[in-house]
N, C-alpha and C positions, 0 to 999 in steps of 0.2 A: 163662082166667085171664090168658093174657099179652095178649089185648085190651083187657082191662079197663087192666092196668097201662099198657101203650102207648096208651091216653086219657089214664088221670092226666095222665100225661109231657107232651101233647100241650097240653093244658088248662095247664098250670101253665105250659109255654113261651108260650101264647098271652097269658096271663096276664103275666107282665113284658114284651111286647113290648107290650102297649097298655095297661098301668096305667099310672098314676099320673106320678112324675117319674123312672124310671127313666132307665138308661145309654139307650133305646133311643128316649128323647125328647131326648135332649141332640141340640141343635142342630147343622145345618151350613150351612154357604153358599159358593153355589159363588163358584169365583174364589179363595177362598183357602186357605190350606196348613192342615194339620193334623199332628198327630205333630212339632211340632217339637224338632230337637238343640238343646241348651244346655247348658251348664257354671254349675252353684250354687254359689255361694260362701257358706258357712253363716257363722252369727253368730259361731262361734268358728275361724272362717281355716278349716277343711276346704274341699275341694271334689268337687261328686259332680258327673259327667258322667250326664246323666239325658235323656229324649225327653220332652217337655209335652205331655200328650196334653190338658188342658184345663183348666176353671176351675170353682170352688162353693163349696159351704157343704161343711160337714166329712159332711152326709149324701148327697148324690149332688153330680156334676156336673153343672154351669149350660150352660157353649157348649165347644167344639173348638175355636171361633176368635175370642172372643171374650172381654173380661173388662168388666163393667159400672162404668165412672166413676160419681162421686156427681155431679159436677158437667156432665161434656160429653158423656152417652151414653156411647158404646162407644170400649175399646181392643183393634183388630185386631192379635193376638198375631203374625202373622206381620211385620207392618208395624214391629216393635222389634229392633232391636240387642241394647240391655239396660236393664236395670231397676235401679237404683243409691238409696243412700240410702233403703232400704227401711226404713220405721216405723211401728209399731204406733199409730194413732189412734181411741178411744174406738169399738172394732170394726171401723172402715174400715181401709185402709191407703195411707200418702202413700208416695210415692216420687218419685224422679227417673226420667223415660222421656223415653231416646236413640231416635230412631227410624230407620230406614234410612239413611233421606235426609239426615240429619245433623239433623233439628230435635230441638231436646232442652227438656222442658217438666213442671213439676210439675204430679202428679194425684196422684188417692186414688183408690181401687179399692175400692168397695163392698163392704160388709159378707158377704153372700153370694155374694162371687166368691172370697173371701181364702185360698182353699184351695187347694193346684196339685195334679191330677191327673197324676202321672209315672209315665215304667218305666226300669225299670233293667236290669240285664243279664237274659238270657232275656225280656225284657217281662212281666217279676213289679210289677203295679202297685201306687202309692202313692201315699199322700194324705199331702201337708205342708204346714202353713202358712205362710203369707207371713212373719210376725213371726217366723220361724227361719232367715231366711237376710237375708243382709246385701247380696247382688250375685247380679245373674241376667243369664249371655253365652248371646246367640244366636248362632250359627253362622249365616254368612251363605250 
């Protein structure tokens, strides 16, 4: 009996590491940071100190280090400062993106990235949308 059950188990964990678009397909690349610290500054002044652990749609996450532009390809999460003048655009979203180096330039952020994958204390993770926060500070 308890082989049987330690199959199940076995079968079902094989099973989310190679289905579909799970966590265990979410993207990485080397070279860059993942888990990064930043400070949220929500639509109504609060601020939550949270780790980004990545980007999606409200169903799974998309990349660790990546958030997909409508217009230039990719935005390397670790490559930003912050993210400023964030707005809701018919599913996309525009903002302002400061990036390390000092260059600062508006983008929109695809429709299926507009979800932030974070944790919070104890690393209890969340999914919030972009259109609910106002300013997003990287820790340098």
């Amino acid at each position: 009996m308890r082989l049987a059950q330690g199959l199940r188990i076995f079968i079902v964990a094989v099973a989310c590491l190679v289905g579909g678009k799970g966590i265990a397909s979410v993207e990485a690349s080397a070279g860059h940071k993942t888990s990064l610290p930043a400070v949220l500054t929500m639509a109504d002044g609060t601020t939550k100190a949270v780790t980004l652990k990545g980007v999606g749609c409200a169903a799974n996450m998309c990349s660790r280090v990546r958030a997909r532009e409508n217009n230039s390809g990719s935005i390397w999460l670790d490559g930003l400062a912050s993210i400023r003048q964030i707005r809701d655009a018919n599913g996309a979203v525009e903002a302002t993106f400061t990036f390390k180096n000092g260059i600062e330039r508006e983008g929109s952020i695809a429709q299926d990235n507009r979800v932030l994958y974070i944790s919070r204390w104890f690393g209890r993770p969340e999914k919030l949308d972009f259109a609910r926060i106002h300013r997003i500070d990287f820790s340098r």
